[in-house]
C-alpha positions as CSV (number, residue, x, y, z in Angstrom):
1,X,-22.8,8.3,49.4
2,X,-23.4,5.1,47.8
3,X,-25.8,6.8,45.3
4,X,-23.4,9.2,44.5
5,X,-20.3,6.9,43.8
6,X,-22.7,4.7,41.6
7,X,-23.5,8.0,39.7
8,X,-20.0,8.8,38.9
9,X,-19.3,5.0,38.2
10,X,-22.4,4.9,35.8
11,X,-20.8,8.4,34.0
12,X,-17.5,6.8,33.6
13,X,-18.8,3.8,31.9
14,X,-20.9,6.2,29.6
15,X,-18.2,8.6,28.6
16,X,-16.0,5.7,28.0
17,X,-18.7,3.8,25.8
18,X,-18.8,7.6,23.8
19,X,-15.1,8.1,23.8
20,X,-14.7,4.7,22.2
21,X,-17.4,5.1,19.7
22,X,-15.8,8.7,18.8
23,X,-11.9,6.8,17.8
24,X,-13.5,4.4,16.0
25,X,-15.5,6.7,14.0
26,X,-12.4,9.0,13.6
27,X,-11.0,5.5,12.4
28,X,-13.4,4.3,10.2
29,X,-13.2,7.9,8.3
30,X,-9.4,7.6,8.1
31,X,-9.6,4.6,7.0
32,X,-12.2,5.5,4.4
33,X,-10.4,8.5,3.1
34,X,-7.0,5.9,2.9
35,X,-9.3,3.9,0.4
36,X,-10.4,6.6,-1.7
37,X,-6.7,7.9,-2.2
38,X,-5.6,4.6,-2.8
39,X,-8.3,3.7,-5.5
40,X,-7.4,6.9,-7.1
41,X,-3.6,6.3,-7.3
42,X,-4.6,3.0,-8.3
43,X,-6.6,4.1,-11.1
44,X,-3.5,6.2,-13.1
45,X,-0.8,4.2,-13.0
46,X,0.3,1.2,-15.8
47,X,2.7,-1.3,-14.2
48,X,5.0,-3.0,-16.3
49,X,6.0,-6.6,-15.0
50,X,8.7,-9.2,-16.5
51,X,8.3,-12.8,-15.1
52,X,11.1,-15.6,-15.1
53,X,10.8,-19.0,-15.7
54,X,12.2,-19.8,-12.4
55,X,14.6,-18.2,-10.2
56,X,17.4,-20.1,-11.3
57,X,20.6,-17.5,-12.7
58,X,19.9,-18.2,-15.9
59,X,16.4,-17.5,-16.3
60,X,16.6,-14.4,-14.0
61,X,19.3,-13.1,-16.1
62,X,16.8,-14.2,-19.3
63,X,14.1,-12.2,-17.4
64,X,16.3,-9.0,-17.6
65,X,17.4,-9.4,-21.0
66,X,13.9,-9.3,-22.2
67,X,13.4,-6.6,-20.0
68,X,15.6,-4.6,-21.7
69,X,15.1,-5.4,-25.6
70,X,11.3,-4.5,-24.7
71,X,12.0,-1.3,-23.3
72,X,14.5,-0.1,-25.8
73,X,11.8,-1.0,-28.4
74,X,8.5,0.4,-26.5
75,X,10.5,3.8,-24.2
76,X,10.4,6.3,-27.5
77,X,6.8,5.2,-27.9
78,X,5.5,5.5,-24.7
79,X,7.8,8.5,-23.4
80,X,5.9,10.9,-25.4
81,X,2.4,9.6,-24.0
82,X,0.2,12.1,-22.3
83,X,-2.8,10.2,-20.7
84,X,-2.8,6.6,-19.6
85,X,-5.6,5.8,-22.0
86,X,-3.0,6.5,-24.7
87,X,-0.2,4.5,-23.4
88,X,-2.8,1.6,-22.9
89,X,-3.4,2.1,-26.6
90,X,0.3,2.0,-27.3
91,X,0.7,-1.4,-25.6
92,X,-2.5,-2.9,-26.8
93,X,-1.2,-1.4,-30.6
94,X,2.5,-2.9,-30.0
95,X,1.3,-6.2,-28.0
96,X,2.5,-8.5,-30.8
97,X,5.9,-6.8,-31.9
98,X,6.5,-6.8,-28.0
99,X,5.9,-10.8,-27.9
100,X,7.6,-11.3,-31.2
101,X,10.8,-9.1,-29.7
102,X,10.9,-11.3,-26.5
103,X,10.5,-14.5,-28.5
104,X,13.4,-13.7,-30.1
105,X,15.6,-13.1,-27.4
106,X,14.4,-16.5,-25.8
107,X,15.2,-18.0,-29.0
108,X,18.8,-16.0,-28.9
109,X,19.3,-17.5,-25.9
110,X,18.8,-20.9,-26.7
111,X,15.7,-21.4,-24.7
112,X,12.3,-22.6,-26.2
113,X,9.8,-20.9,-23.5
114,X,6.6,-20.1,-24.3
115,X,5.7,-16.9,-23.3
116,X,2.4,-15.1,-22.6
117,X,1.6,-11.1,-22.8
118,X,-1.5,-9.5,-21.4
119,X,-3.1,-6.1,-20.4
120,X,-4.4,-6.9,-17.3
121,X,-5.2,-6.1,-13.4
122,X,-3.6,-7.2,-10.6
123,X,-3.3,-7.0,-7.0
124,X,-0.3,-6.5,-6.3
125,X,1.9,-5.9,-2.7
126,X,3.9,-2.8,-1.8
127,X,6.8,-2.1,-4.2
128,X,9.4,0.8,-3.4
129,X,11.2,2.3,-6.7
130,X,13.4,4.9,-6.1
131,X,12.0,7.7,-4.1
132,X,8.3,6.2,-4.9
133,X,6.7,3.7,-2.8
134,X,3.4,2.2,-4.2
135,X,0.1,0.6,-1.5
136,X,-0.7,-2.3,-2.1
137,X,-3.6,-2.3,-4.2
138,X,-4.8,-3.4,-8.0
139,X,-2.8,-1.7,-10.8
140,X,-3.4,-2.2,-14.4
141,X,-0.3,-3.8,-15.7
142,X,1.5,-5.1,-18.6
143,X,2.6,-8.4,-18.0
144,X,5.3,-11.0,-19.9
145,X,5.6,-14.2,-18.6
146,X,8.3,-16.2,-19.4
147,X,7.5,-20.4,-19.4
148,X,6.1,-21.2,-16.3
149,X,6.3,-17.7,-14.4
150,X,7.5,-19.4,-11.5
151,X,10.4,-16.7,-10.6
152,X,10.7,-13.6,-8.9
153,X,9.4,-10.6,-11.1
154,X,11.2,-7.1,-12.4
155,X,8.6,-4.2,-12.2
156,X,8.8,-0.3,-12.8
157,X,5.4,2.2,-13.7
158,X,4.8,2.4,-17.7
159,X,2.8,5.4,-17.2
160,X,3.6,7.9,-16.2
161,X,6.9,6.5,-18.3
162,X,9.4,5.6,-15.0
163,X,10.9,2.3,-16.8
164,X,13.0,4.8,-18.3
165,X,14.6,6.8,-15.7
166,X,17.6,5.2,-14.4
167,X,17.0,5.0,-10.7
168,X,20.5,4.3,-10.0
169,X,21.5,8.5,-10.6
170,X,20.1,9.2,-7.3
171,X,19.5,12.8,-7.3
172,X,19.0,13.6,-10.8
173,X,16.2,10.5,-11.1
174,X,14.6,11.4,-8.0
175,X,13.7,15.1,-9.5
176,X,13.2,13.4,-13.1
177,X,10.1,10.8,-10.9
178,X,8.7,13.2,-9.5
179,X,8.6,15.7,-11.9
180,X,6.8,12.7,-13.9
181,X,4.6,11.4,-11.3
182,X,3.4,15.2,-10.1
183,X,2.1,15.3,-13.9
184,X,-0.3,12.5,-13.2
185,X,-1.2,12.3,-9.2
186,X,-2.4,15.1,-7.2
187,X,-0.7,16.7,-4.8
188,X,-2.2,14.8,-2.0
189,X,-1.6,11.6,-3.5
190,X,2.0,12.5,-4.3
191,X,2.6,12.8,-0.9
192,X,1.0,9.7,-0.1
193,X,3.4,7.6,-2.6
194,X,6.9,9.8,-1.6
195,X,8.9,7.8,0.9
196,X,11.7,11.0,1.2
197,X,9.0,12.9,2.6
198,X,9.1,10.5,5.3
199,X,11.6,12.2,7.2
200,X,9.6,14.8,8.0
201,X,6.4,12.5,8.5
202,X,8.2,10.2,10.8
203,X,11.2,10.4,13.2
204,X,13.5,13.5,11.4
205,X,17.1,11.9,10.9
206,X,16.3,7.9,10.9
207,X,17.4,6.2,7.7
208,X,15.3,4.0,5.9
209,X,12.3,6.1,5.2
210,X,11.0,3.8,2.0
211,X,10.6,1.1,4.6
212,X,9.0,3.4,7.2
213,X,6.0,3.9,4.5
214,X,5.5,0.3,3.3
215,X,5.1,-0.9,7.2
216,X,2.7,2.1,7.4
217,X,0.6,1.0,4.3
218,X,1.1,-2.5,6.0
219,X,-0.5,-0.9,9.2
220,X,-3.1,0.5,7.4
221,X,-4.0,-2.4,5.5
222,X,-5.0,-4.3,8.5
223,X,-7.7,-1.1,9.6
224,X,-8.7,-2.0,6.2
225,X,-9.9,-5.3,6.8
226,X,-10.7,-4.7,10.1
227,X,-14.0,-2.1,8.8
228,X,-14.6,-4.3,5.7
Protein backbone atom coordinates (compact mmCIF):
# COMPACT_ATOMS: atom_id res chain seq x y z
CA UNK A 1 0.00 0.00 0.00
CA UNK A 2 2.74 2.16 0.86
CA UNK A 3 4.46 1.37 -2.53
CA UNK A 4 1.56 2.20 -4.24
CA UNK A 5 0.76 5.64 -2.65
CA UNK A 6 4.47 6.65 -3.19
CA UNK A 7 3.91 5.60 -6.98
CA UNK A 8 0.98 7.89 -7.42
CA UNK A 9 2.83 10.66 -5.24
CA UNK A 10 5.97 10.24 -7.43
CA UNK A 11 3.41 10.60 -10.74
CA UNK A 12 1.93 13.61 -9.48
CA UNK A 13 5.10 15.44 -8.90
CA UNK A 14 6.11 14.32 -12.54
CA UNK A 15 3.06 15.44 -14.37
CA UNK A 16 3.20 18.60 -12.47
CA UNK A 17 7.00 19.20 -13.19
CA UNK A 18 5.64 18.46 -17.26
CA UNK A 19 2.55 20.48 -16.90
CA UNK A 20 4.65 23.41 -15.67
CA UNK A 21 7.24 23.09 -18.27
CA UNK A 22 4.38 22.82 -21.11
CA UNK A 23 2.77 26.80 -19.85
CA UNK A 24 5.85 28.11 -19.80
CA UNK A 25 6.82 26.96 -23.06
CA UNK A 26 3.27 27.98 -24.40
CA UNK A 27 4.52 31.33 -22.69
CA UNK A 28 7.71 31.74 -23.87
CA UNK A 29 6.19 31.28 -27.57
CA UNK A 30 3.50 33.88 -26.90
CA UNK A 31 5.70 35.95 -25.74
CA UNK A 32 8.04 35.53 -28.59
CA UNK A 33 5.42 35.91 -31.29
CA UNK A 34 4.28 39.43 -29.11
CA UNK A 35 7.97 40.50 -29.95
CA UNK A 36 8.06 39.77 -33.42
CA UNK A 37 4.68 41.75 -34.00
CA UNK A 38 5.78 44.42 -32.06
CA UNK A 39 9.24 44.87 -33.87
CA UNK A 40 7.29 44.79 -37.00
CA UNK A 41 4.74 47.54 -36.05
CA UNK A 42 7.70 49.21 -34.77
CA UNK A 43 9.53 49.13 -37.83
CA UNK A 44 6.62 51.24 -40.11
CA UNK A 45 5.71 53.82 -38.26
CA UNK A 46 7.37 57.69 -38.00
CA UNK A 47 6.32 59.41 -34.80
CA UNK A 48 6.24 62.95 -34.72
CA UNK A 49 7.04 64.53 -31.25
CA UNK A 50 6.90 68.48 -30.11
CA UNK A 51 8.74 69.09 -26.74
CA UNK A 52 8.13 72.22 -24.38
CA UNK A 53 10.42 74.07 -22.53
CA UNK A 54 8.73 73.30 -19.34
CA UNK A 55 5.33 72.66 -18.43
CA UNK A 56 4.51 76.01 -17.46
CA UNK A 57 1.06 77.54 -19.65
CA UNK A 58 3.04 79.38 -21.63
CA UNK A 59 5.52 77.11 -22.96
CA UNK A 60 2.90 74.35 -23.41
CA UNK A 61 0.77 76.69 -25.28
CA UNK A 62 4.28 77.62 -27.33
CA UNK A 63 4.66 73.79 -27.78
CA UNK A 64 1.34 73.70 -29.68
CA UNK A 65 1.77 76.63 -31.66
CA UNK A 66 4.79 75.25 -33.17
CA UNK A 67 2.98 72.22 -33.52
CA UNK A 68 0.71 73.59 -35.68
CA UNK A 69 2.77 76.06 -38.04
CA UNK A 70 4.94 72.76 -38.68
CA UNK A 71 2.21 70.69 -39.70
CA UNK A 72 0.39 73.18 -41.83
CA UNK A 73 3.81 73.62 -43.65
CA UNK A 74 5.01 69.73 -43.79
CA UNK A 75 0.90 67.86 -44.04
CA UNK A 76 0.61 68.62 -48.10
CA UNK A 77 4.14 67.19 -48.29
CA UNK A 78 3.90 64.22 -46.39
CA UNK A 79 0.08 63.38 -47.13
CA UNK A 80 0.87 62.26 -50.45
CA UNK A 81 3.80 59.82 -49.22
CA UNK A 82 3.54 56.23 -50.01
CA UNK A 83 6.36 54.37 -48.21
CA UNK A 84 8.01 55.47 -44.95
CA UNK A 85 11.41 55.58 -46.61
CA UNK A 86 9.87 58.50 -48.60
CA UNK A 87 8.43 60.37 -45.80
CA UNK A 88 11.85 59.90 -44.02
CA UNK A 89 13.24 61.57 -47.09
CA UNK A 90 10.68 64.35 -46.84
CA UNK A 91 11.69 65.24 -43.28
CA UNK A 92 15.38 64.79 -43.73
CA UNK A 93 14.84 67.17 -47.23
CA UNK A 94 12.53 69.80 -45.11
CA UNK A 95 14.62 69.44 -41.69
CA UNK A 96 15.90 73.09 -41.93
CA UNK A 97 12.72 74.99 -43.27
CA UNK A 98 11.02 72.96 -40.40
CA UNK A 99 13.63 74.47 -37.75
CA UNK A 100 13.66 77.85 -39.49
CA UNK A 101 9.45 77.78 -39.26
CA UNK A 102 9.60 76.95 -35.50
CA UNK A 103 12.35 79.50 -34.80
CA UNK A 104 10.20 81.87 -36.05
CA UNK A 105 7.27 81.30 -34.06
CA UNK A 106 9.56 81.26 -30.80
CA UNK A 107 10.77 84.48 -32.00
CA UNK A 108 6.93 85.64 -32.68
CA UNK A 109 6.34 84.82 -29.38
CA UNK A 110 8.92 86.72 -27.74
CA UNK A 111 10.85 83.81 -26.56
CA UNK A 112 14.69 83.21 -27.47
CA UNK A 113 14.79 79.20 -27.01
CA UNK A 114 17.05 77.37 -28.75
CA UNK A 115 15.63 74.62 -30.38
CA UNK A 116 17.01 71.21 -31.62
CA UNK A 117 15.41 68.87 -34.62
CA UNK A 118 16.46 65.29 -35.23
CA UNK A 119 15.49 62.06 -37.06
CA UNK A 120 15.91 59.71 -34.51
CA UNK A 121 14.84 56.42 -32.39
CA UNK A 122 13.27 56.28 -29.39
CA UNK A 123 11.81 54.16 -26.86
CA UNK A 124 8.95 55.33 -26.18
CA UNK A 125 5.81 54.15 -23.54
CA UNK A 126 2.27 53.23 -24.65
CA UNK A 127 0.46 56.17 -26.33
CA UNK A 128 -3.39 55.85 -27.22
CA UNK A 129 -4.55 58.34 -30.31
CA UNK A 130 -7.93 57.94 -31.22
CA UNK A 131 -9.00 54.52 -31.92
CA UNK A 132 -5.05 53.47 -32.15
CA UNK A 133 -3.20 52.39 -29.23
CA UNK A 134 0.64 52.02 -29.82
CA UNK A 135 3.17 49.12 -27.43
CA UNK A 136 5.67 50.43 -26.01
CA UNK A 137 8.52 49.94 -28.04
CA UNK A 138 11.33 52.03 -30.26
CA UNK A 139 9.74 54.13 -33.05
CA UNK A 140 11.66 56.24 -35.47
CA UNK A 141 10.55 59.76 -34.79
CA UNK A 142 10.83 63.33 -35.61
CA UNK A 143 11.60 65.20 -32.75
CA UNK A 144 11.56 69.29 -31.90
CA UNK A 145 12.68 70.27 -28.79
CA UNK A 146 11.99 73.42 -27.50
CA UNK A 147 14.94 75.04 -24.87
CA UNK A 148 15.44 72.67 -22.37
CA UNK A 149 12.71 69.85 -23.30
CA UNK A 150 11.84 69.66 -19.84
CA UNK A 151 7.81 69.64 -20.49
CA UNK A 152 5.33 67.20 -21.31
CA UNK A 153 5.41 66.25 -25.11
CA UNK A 154 2.47 66.42 -28.06
CA UNK A 155 2.88 63.29 -30.37
CA UNK A 156 0.73 61.83 -33.39
CA UNK A 157 2.16 59.04 -36.29
CA UNK A 158 3.87 61.01 -39.42
CA UNK A 159 3.63 57.98 -41.45
CA UNK A 160 1.31 56.69 -42.26
CA UNK A 161 0.17 60.66 -42.28
CA UNK A 162 -2.31 60.64 -38.78
CA UNK A 163 -1.01 64.28 -37.68
CA UNK A 164 -3.57 65.27 -40.01
CA UNK A 165 -6.67 63.66 -39.23
CA UNK A 166 -8.54 65.45 -36.61
CA UNK A 167 -9.23 63.01 -34.00
CA UNK A 168 -11.72 65.04 -32.32
CA UNK A 169 -14.64 63.96 -35.40
CA UNK A 170 -14.97 60.68 -33.75
CA UNK A 171 -16.51 58.49 -36.28
CA UNK A 172 -15.46 59.96 -39.46
CA UNK A 173 -11.49 59.92 -38.08
CA UNK A 174 -11.72 56.69 -36.75
CA UNK A 175 -12.59 55.21 -40.49
CA UNK A 176 -10.20 57.91 -42.01
CA UNK A 177 -7.06 56.00 -39.26
CA UNK A 178 -7.80 53.04 -40.05
CA UNK A 179 -8.23 53.27 -43.51
CA UNK A 180 -4.55 54.83 -43.26
CA UNK A 181 -3.02 52.57 -40.85
CA UNK A 182 -4.60 49.19 -42.80
CA UNK A 183 -2.40 50.64 -45.86
CA UNK A 184 0.77 50.14 -43.91
CA UNK A 185 0.27 47.29 -41.00
CA UNK A 186 -1.03 43.88 -41.70
CA UNK A 187 -3.95 42.63 -40.68
CA UNK A 188 -2.68 40.97 -37.68
CA UNK A 189 -0.89 43.87 -36.49
CA UNK A 190 -3.90 46.05 -37.10
CA UNK A 191 -5.62 44.18 -34.71
CA UNK A 192 -2.96 44.31 -32.32
CA UNK A 193 -2.80 48.38 -32.29
CA UNK A 194 -7.08 48.78 -32.42
CA UNK A 195 -8.33 49.50 -28.96
CA UNK A 196 -12.29 49.45 -30.33
CA UNK A 197 -11.68 45.97 -31.14
CA UNK A 198 -11.35 45.62 -27.54
CA UNK A 199 -14.86 45.12 -26.90
CA UNK A 200 -14.99 42.04 -28.36
CA UNK A 201 -11.41 40.96 -27.05
CA UNK A 202 -12.28 41.74 -23.61
CA UNK A 203 -15.46 42.06 -21.40
CA UNK A 204 -18.41 43.07 -24.40
CA UNK A 205 -20.07 46.33 -23.01
CA UNK A 206 -17.26 47.86 -20.47
CA UNK A 207 -16.16 51.37 -21.45
CA UNK A 208 -12.74 52.23 -21.63
CA UNK A 209 -11.32 49.74 -24.08
CA UNK A 210 -8.09 52.07 -25.04
CA UNK A 211 -7.10 51.61 -21.44
CA UNK A 212 -7.98 47.79 -21.41
CA UNK A 213 -5.11 47.39 -24.23
CA UNK A 214 -2.32 49.65 -22.81
CA UNK A 215 -2.65 47.51 -19.24
CA UNK A 216 -2.47 44.46 -21.49
CA UNK A 217 0.73 45.62 -23.36
CA UNK A 218 1.75 46.67 -19.72
CA UNK A 219 1.01 42.92 -18.78
CA UNK A 220 2.87 41.74 -21.52
CA UNK A 221 5.74 43.75 -21.05
CA UNK A 222 6.58 42.19 -17.81
CA UNK A 223 6.54 38.39 -19.64
CA UNK A 224 8.90 40.25 -21.68
CA UNK A 225 11.44 40.80 -19.24
CA UNK A 226 10.69 37.95 -17.39
CA UNK A 227 12.16 35.45 -20.65
CA UNK A 228 14.88 38.07 -21.57
Amino acid sequence: MKKLICAVICLGIVFSVFWSGLTVKGLKADAVNNITLQNSIENKLIRFHVIANSDKAEDQALKLKVRDKVLEYIAPKLKASKSIEESRNILIQNDVNIKNIAYKVIKDNGYSYNLVTMLTKENFPVKTYGNITLPQGEYEAYRIIIGSGAGQNWWCVMFPPLCFIDITKGEVSYKETERAMKQVLSEKEYEEVDNTNLISKVEKGEKNTSEKLEIRFKIFDEIKKLFS
